[in-house]
MARFI-171817 format. One record per atom (N, C-alpha, C, O): x, y, z negated; residue in one letter. Coordinates in steps of 0.1 Angstrom, whole numbers. Each point is the difference from the previous one (the first is absolute). Layout:
residues N
<<X,Y,Z>,"A">
...
***
This chain:
residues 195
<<931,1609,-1447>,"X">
<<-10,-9,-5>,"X">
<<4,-14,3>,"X">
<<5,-5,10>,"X">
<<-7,-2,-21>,"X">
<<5,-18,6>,"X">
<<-16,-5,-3>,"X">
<<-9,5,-7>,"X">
<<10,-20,15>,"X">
<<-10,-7,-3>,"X">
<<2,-12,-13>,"X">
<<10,-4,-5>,"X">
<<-23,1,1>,"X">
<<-2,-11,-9>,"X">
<<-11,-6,4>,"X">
<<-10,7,-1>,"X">
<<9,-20,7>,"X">
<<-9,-7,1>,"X">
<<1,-15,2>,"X">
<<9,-6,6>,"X">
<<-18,-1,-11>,"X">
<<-5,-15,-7>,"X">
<<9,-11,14>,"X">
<<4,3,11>,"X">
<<-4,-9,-15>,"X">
<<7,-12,13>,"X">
<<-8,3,13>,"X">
<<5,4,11>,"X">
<<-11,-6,-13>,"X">
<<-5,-3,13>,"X">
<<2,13,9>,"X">
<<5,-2,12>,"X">
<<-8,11,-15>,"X">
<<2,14,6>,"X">
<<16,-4,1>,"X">
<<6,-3,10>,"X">
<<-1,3,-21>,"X">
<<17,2,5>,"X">
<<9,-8,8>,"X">
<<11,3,4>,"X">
<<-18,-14,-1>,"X">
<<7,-17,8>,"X">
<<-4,5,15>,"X">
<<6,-2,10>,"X">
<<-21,9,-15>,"X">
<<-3,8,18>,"X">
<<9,10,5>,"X">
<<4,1,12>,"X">
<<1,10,-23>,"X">
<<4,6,3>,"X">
<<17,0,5>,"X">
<<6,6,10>,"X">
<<0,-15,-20>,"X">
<<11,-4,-3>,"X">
<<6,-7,18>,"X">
<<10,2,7>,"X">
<<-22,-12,-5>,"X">
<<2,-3,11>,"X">
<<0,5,14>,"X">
<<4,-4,11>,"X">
<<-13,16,-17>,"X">
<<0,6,18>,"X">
<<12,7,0>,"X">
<<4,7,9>,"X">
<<5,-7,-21>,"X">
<<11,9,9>,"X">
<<18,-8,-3>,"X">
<<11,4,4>,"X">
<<-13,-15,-11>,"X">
<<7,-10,-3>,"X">
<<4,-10,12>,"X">
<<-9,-7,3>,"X">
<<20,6,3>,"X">
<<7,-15,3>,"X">
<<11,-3,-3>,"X">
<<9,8,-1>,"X">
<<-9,-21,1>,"X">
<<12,-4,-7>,"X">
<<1,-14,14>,"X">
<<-10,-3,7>,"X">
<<23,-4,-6>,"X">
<<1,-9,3>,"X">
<<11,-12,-4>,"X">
<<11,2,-7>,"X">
<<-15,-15,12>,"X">
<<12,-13,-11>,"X">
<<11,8,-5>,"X">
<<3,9,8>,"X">
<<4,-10,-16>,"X">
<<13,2,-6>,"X">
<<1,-8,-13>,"X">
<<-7,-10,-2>,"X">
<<17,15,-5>,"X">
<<6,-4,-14>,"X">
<<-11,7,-11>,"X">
<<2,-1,-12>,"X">
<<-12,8,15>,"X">
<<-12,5,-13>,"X">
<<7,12,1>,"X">
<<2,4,-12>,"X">
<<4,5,21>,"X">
<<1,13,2>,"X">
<<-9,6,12>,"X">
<<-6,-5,8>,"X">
<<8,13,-11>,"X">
<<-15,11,7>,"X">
<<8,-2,14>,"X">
<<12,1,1>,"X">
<<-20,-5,9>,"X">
<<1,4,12>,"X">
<<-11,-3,11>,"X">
<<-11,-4,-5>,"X">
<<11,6,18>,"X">
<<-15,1,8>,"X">
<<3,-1,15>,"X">
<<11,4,3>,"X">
<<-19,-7,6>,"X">
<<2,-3,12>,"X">
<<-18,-5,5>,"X">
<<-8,-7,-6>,"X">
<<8,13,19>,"X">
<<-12,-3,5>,"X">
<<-1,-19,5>,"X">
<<9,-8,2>,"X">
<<-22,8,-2>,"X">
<<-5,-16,1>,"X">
<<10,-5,14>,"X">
<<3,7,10>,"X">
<<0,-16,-12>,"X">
<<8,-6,18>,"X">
<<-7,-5,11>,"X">
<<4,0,11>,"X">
<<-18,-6,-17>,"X">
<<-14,2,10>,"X">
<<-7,10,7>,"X">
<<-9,-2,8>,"X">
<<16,16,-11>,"X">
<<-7,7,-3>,"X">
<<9,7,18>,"X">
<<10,-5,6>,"X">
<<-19,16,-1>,"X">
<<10,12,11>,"X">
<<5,7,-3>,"X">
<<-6,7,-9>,"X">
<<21,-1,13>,"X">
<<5,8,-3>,"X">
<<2,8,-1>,"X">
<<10,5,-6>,"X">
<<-24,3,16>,"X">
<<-5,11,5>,"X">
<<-13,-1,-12>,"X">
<<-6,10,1>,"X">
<<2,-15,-8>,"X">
<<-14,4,-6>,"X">
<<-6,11,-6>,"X">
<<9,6,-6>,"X">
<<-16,-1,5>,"X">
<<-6,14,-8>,"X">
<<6,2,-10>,"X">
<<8,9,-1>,"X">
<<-10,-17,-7>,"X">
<<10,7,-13>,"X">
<<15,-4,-1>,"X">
<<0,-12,-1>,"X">
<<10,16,0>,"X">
<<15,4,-2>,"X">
<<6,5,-6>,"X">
<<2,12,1>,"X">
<<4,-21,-16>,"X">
<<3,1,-8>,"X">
<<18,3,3>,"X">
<<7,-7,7>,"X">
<<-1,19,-15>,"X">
<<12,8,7>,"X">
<<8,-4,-19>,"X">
<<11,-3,-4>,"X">
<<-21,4,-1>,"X">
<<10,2,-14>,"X">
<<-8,-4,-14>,"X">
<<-12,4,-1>,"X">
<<15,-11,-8>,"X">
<<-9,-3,-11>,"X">
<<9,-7,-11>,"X">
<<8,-9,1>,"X">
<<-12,17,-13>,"X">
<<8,-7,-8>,"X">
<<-9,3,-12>,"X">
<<-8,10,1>,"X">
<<8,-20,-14>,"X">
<<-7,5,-15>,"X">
<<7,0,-12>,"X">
<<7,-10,1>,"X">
<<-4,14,-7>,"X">
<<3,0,-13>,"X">
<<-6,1,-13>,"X">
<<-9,8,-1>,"X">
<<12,-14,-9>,"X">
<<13,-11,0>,"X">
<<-5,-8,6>,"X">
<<-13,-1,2>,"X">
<<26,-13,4>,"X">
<<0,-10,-1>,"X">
<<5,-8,-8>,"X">
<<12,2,-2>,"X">
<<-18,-12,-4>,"X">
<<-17,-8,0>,"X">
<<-8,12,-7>,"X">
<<2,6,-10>,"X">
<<-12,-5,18>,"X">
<<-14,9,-8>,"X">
<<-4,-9,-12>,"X">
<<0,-12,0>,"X">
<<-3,23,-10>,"X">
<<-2,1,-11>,"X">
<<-14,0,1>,"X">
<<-6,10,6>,"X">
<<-1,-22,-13>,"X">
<<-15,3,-5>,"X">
<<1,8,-12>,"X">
<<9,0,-9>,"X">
<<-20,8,9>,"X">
<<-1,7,-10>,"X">
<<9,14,2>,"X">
<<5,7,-9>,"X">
<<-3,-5,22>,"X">
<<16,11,1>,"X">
<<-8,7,11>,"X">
<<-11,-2,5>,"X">
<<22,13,-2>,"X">
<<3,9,11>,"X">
<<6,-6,14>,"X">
<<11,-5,1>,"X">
<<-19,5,10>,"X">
<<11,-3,8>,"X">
<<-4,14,12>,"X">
<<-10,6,2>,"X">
<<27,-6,5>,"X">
<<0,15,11>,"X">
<<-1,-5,14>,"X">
<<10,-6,4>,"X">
<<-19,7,4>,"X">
<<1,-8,14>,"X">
<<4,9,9>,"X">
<<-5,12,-1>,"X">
<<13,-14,10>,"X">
<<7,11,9>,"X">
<<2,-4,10>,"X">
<<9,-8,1>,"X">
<<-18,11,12>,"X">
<<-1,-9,18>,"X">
<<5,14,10>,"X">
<<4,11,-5>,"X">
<<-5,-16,18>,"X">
<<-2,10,9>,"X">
<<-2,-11,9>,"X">
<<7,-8,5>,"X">
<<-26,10,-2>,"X">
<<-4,-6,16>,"X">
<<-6,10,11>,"X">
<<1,12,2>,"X">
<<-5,-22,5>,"X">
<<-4,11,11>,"X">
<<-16,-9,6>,"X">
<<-1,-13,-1>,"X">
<<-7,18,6>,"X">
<<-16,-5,3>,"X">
<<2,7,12>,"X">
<<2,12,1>,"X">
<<-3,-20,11>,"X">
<<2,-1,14>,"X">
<<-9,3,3>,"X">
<<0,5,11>,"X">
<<-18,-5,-19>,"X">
<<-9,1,5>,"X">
<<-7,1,-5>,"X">
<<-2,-11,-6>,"X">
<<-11,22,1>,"X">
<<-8,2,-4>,"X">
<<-7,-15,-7>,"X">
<<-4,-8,9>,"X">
<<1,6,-23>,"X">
<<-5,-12,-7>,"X">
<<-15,-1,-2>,"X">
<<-7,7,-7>,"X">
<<2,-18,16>,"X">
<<-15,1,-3>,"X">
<<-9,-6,-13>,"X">
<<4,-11,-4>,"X">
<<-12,15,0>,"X">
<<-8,-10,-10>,"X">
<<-8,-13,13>,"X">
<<-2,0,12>,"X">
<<-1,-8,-21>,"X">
<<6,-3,-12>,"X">
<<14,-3,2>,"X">
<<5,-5,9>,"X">
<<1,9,-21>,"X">
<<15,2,1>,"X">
<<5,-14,-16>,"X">
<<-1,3,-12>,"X">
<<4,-12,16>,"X">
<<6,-10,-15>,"X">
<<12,-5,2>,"X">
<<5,1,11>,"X">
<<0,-7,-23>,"X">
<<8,-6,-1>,"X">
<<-1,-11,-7>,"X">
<<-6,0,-10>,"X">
<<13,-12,14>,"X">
<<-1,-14,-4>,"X">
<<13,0,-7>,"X">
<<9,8,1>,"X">
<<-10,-20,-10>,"X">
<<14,-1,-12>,"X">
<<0,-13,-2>,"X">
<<-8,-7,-7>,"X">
<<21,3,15>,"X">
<<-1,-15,-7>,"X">
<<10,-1,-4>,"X">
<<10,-2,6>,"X">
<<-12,3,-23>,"X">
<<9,-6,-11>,"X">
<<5,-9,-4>,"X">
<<-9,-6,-4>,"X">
<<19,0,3>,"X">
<<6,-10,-4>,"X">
<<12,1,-11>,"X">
<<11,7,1>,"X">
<<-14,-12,-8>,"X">
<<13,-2,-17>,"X">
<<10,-11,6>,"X">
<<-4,-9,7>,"X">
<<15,10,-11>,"X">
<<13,-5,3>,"X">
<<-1,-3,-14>,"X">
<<1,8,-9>,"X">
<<-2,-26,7>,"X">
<<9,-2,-12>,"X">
<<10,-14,2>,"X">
<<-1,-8,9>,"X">
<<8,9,-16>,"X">
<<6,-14,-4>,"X">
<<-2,-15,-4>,"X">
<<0,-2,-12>,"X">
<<-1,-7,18>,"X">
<<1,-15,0>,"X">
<<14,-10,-6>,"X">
<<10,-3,7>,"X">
<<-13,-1,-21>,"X">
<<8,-5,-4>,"X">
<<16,8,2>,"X">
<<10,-7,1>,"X">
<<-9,21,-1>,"X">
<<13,4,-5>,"X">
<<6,1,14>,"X">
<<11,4,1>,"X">
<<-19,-8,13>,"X">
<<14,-5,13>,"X">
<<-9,4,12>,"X">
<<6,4,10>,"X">
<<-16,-5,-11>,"X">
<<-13,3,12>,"X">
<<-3,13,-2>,"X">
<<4,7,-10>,"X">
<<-12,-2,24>,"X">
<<-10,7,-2>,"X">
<<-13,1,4>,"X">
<<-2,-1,13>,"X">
<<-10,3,-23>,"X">
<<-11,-1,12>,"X">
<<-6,18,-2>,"X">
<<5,8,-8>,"X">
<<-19,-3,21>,"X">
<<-9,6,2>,"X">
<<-13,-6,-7>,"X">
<<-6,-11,4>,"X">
<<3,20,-15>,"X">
<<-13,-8,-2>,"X">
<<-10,15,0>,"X">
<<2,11,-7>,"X">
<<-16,-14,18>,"X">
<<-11,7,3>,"X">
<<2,14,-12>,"X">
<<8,0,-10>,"X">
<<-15,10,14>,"X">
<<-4,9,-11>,"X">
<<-14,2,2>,"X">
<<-2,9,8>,"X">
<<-10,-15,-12>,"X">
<<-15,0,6>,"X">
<<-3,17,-2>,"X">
<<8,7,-6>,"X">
<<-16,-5,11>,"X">
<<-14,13,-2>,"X">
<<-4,-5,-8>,"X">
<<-5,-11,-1>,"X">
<<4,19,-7>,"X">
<<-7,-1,-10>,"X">
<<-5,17,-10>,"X">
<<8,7,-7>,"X">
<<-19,-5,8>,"X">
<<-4,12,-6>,"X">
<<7,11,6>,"X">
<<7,8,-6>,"X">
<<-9,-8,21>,"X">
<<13,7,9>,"X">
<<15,4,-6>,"X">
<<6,10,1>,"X">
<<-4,-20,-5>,"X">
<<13,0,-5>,"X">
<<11,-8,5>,"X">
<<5,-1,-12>,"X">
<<5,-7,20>,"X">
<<3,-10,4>,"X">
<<2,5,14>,"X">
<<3,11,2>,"X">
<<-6,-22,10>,"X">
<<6,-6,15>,"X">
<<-22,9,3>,"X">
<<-9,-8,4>,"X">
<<8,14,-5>,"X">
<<-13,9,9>,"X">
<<3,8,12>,"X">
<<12,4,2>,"X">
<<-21,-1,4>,"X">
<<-3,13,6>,"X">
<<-8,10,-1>,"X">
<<-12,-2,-1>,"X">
<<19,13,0>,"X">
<<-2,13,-9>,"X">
<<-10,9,14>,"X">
<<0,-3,12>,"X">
<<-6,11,-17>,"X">
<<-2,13,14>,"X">
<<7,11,-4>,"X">
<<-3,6,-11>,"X">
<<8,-3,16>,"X">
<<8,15,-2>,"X">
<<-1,11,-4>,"X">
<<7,7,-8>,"X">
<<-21,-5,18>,"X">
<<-9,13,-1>,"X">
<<-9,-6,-13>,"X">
<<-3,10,-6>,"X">
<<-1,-18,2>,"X">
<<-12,0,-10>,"X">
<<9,-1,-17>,"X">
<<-6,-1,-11>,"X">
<<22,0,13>,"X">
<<6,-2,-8>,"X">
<<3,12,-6>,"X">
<<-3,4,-11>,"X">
<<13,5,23>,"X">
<<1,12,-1>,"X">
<<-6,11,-4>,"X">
<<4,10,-6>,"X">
<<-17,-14,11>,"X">
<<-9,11,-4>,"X">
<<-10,2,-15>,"X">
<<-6,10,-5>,"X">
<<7,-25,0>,"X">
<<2,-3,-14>,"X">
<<11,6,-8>,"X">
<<-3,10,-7>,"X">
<<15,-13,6>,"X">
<<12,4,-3>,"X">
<<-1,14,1>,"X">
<<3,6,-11>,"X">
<<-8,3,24>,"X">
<<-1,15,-4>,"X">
<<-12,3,-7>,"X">
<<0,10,-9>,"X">
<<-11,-15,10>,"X">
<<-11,3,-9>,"X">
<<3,0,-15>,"X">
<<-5,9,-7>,"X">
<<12,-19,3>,"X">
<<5,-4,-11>,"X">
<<12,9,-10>,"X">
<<-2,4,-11>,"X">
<<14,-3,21>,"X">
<<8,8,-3>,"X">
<<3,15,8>,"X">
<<11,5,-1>,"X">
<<-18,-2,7>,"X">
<<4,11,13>,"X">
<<12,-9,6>,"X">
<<5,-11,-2>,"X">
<<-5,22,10>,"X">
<<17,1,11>,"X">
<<12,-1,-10>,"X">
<<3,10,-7>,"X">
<<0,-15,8>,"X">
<<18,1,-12>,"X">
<<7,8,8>,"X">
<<2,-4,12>,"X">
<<4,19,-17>,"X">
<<11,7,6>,"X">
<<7,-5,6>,"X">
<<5,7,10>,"X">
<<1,-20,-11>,"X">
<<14,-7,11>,"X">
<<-6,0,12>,"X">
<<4,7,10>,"X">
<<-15,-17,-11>,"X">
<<-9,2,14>,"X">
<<2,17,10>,"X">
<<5,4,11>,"X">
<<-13,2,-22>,"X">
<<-1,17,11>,"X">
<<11,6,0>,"X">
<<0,10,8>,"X">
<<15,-12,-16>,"X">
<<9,7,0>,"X">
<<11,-5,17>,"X">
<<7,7,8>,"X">
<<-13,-26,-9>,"X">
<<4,-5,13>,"X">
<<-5,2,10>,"X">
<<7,-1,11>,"X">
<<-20,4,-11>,"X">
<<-3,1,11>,"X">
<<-9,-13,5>,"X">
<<-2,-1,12>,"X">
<<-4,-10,-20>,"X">
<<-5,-10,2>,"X">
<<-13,-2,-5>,"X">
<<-3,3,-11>,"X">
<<-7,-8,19>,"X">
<<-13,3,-1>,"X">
<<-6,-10,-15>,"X">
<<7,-10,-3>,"X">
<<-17,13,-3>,"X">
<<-5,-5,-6>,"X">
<<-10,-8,1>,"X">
<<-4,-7,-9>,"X">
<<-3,6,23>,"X">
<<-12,-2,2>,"X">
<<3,-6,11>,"X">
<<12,-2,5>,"X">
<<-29,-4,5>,"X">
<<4,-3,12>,"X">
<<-10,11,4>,"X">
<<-11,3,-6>,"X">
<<15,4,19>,"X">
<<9,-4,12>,"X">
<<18,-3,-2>,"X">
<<8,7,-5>,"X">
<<-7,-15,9>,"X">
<<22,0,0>,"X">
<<0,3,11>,"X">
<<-7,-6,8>,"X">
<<18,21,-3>,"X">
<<3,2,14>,"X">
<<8,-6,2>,"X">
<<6,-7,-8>,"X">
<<-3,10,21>,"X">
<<16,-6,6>,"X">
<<12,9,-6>,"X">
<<-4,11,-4>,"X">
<<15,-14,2>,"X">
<<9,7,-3>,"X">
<<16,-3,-12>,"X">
<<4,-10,-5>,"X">
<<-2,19,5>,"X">
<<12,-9,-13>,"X">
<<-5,6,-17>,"X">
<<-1,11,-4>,"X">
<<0,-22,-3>,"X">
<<-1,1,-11>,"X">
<<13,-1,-8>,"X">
<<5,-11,3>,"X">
<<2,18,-12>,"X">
<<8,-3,-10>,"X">
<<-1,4,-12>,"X">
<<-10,7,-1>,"X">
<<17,-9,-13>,"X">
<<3,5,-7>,"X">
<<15,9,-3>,"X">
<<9,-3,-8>,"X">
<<-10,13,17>,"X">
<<14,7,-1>,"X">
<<-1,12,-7>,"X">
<<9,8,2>,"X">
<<-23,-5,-12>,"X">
<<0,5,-11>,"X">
<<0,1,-14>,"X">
<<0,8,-10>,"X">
<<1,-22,13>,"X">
<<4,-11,-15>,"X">
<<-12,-10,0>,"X">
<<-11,1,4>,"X">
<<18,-15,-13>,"X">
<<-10,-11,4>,"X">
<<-11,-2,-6>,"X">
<<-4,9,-7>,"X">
<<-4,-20,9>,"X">
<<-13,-1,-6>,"X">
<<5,-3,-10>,"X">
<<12,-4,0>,"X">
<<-20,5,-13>,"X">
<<2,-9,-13>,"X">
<<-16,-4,-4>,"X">
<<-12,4,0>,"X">
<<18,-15,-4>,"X">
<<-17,-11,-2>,"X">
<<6,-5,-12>,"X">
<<12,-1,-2>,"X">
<<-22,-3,-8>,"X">
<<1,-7,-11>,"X">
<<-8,-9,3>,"X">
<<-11,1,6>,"X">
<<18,-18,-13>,"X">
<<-5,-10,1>,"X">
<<-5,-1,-15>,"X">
<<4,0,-12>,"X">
<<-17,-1,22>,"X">
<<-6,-4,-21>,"X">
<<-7,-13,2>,"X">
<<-9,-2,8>,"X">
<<13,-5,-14>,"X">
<<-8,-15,-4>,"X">
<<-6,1,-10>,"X">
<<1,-13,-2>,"X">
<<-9,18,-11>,"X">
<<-6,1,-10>,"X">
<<-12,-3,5>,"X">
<<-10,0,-7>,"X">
<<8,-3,22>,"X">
<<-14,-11,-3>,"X">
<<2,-13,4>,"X">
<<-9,-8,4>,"X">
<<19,6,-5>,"X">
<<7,-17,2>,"X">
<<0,-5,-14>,"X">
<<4,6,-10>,"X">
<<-9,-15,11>,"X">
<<1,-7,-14>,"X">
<<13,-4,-4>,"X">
<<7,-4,9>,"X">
<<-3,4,-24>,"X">
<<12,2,-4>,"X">
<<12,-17,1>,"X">
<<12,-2,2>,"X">
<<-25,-8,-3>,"X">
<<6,-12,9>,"X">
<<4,-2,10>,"X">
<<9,-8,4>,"X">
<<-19,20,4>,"X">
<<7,-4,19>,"X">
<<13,8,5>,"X">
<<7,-3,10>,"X">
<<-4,15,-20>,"X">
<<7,9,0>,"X">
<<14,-6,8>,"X">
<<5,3,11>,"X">
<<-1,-12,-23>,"X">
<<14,-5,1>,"X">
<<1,-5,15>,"X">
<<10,4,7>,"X">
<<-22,-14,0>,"X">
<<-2,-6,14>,"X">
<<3,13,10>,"X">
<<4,-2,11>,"X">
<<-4,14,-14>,"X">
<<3,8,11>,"X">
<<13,3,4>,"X">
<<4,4,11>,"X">
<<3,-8,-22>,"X">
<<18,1,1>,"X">
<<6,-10,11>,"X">
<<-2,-12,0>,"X">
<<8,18,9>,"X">
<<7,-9,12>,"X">
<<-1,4,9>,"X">
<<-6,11,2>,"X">
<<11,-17,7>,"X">
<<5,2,16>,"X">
<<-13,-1,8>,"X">
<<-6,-11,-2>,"X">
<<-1,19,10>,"X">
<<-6,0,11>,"X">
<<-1,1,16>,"X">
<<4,10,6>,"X">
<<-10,-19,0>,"X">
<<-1,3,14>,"X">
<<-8,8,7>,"X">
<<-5,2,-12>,"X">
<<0,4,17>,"X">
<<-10,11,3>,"X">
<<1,-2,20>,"X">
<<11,-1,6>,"X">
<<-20,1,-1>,"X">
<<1,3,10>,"X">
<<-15,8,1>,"X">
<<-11,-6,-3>,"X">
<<12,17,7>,"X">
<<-7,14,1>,"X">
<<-6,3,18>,"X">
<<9,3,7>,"X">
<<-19,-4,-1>,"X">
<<-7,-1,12>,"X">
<<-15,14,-5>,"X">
<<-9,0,-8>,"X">
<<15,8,20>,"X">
<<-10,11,0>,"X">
<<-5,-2,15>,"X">
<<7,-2,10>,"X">
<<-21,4,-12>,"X">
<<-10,-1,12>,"X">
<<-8,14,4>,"X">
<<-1,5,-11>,"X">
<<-3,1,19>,"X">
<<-9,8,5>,"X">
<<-12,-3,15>,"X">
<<1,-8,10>,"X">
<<-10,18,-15>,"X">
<<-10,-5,11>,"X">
<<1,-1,13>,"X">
<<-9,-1,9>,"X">
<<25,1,-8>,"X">
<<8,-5,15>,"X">
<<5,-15,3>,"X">
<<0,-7,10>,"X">
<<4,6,-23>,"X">
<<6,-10,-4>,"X">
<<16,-4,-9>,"X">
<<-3,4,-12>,"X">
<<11,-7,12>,"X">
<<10,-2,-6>,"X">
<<8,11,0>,"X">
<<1,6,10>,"X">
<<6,1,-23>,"X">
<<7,14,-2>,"X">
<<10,-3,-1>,"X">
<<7,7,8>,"X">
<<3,-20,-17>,"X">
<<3,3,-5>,"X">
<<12,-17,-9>,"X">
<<-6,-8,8>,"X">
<<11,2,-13>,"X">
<<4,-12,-10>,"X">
<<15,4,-1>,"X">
<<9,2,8>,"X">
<<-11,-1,-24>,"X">
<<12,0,-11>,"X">
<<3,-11,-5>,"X">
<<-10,-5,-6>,"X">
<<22,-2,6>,"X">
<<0,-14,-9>,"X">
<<10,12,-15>,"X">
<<6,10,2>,"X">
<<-8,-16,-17>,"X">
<<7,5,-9>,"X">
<<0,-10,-5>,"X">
<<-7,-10,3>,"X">
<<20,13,-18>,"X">
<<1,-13,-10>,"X">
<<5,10,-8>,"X">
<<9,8,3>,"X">
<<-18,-9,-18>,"X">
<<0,8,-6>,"X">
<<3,-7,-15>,"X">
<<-7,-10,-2>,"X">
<<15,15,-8>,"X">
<<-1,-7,-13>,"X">
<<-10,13,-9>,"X">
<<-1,12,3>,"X">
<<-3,-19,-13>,"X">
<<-8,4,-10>,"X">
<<9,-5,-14>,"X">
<<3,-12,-4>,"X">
<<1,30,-1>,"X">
<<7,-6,-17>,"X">
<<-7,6,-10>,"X">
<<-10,6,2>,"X">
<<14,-6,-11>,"X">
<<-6,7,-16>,"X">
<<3,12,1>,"X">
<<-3,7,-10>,"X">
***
């Protein structure tokens, strides 16, 4: 079974299992440098395909972490987006990606996301074939896909067909998950968006 679902489900989704960090606009990832290097969540392996994701496409997400510790509700994650563009041909700047219609630099809840997502679509076989929960509670333990990866489609057919083209480019993402402990977790990524 693969998923299909509207932006906002998929930027949540995309994100909880996505990092990437600075490079040349090739996929790569590394935990925040603020961050401990003991933290609850421990990211071992992650990669997506293709790179640059394709709106309107397929893409295959493939990690192996590990949850040091049982995750409490409320369980979220914060997203602060930022687009990489070009200044006059020689610069570069970060410019914001707001919230907007939970779409953008928000914070998601995990459990109230998730549990939408399975109400919506059930469990997607990758999930039960891996071994990875659909719901909350999240135990402690290692999560991977070493039964083959997620596949999500990015659908924008409710982006309007003007803003469409604005999603094409280089992004910053820095990804921060929280529980009723406190801090789980920060992924910095840099991700391109192509046709």
């Amino acid at each position: 079974m693969t998923i299909t679902m509207g932006c906002p489900r998929i930027i949540f989704l995309i994100s909880c299992f996505l990092v990437f960090s600075p490079s040349d606009g090739a996929f790569s990832w590394n935990s925040c440098q603020d961050f401990p290097v003991n933290a609850p969540l421990q990211v071992r392996r992650l990669s997506i395909l293709p790179d640059p994701v394709a709106i309107n496409d397929w893409a295959s997400i493939d990690f192996d972490i590990e949850l040091t510790r049982n995750f409490t509700k409320p369980l979220q994650v914060s997203l602060s987006i930022k687009k990489i563009v070009k200044v006059l041909w020689v610069w570069t700047t970060e410019i914001n990606v707001p919230c907007v219609s939970q779409m953008g630099s928000c914070t998601y809840d995990v459990c109230d996301e998730s549990s939408a997502l399975q109400a919506a679509h059930g469990c997607p076989s990758e999930f039960a074939t891996n071994g990875i929960p659909c719901t909350c509670p999240i135990h402690s333990g290692d999560y991977r896909t070493s039964s083959g990866p997620l596949r999500i489609y990015l659908d924008t057919s409710e982006v309007p067909a003007l803003l469409e083209s604005f999603l094409h480019g280089k992004y910053r993402t820095v990804l921060r998950l929280m529980d009723g402990l406190g801090d789980v977790g920060c992924v910095e990524y840099l991700n391109t968006i192509g046709s």
